[in-house]
N, C-alpha and C positions, 0 to 999 in steps of 0.2 A: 157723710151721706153716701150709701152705696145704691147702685143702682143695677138690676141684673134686666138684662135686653135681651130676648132672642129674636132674632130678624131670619128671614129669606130673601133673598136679592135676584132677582133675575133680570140679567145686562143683556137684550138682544144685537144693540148698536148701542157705541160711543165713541163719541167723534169730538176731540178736542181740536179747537180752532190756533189755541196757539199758548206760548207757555211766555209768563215773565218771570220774575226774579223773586217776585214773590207769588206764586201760582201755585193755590192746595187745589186737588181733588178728591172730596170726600164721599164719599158709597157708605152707607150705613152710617154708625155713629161711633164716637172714638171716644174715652176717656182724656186724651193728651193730646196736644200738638205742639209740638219743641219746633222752634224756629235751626232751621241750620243756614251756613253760609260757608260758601267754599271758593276759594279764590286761589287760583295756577296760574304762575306764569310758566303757559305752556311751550311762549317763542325763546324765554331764556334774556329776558331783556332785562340789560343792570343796571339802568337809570329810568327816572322817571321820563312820561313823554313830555312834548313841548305843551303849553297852555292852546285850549281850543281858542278860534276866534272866532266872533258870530261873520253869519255870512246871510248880506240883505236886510234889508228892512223887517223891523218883526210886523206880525199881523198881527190885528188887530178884527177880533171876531163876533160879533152884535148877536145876544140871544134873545129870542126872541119872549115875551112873557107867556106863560102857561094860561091857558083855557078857563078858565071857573066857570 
């Protein structure tokens, strides 16, 4: 199935609040999105680190039920 789109986009302000690891920002409409991953060691470190250990009591967080 081909699809042909012509778009106009006009961006006056855009303010990204913050990026994660998996974080798309899409403007218009794409045929594709390839995931990539990219991974440096940029301190040069030749073993792995120690295991994390938790720190404190976990929480525990009550939601509340939704409105109907």
């Amino acid at each position: 199935m081909i699809f042909t789109i012509h778009q106009s986009i006009n961006i006056h302000f855009l303010k990204i609040g913050s990026i994660s690891n998996s974080s798309v920002v899409q403007i218009g409409s794409t045929g594709c999105i390839q995931a990539q991953s990219d991974v440096y060691n940029t301190g040069g470190y030749t073993e792995a680190a120690e295991p994390a250990e938790p720190v404190g009591e976990p929480s525990i967080i009550r939601l509340q039920q939704p409105d109907q």
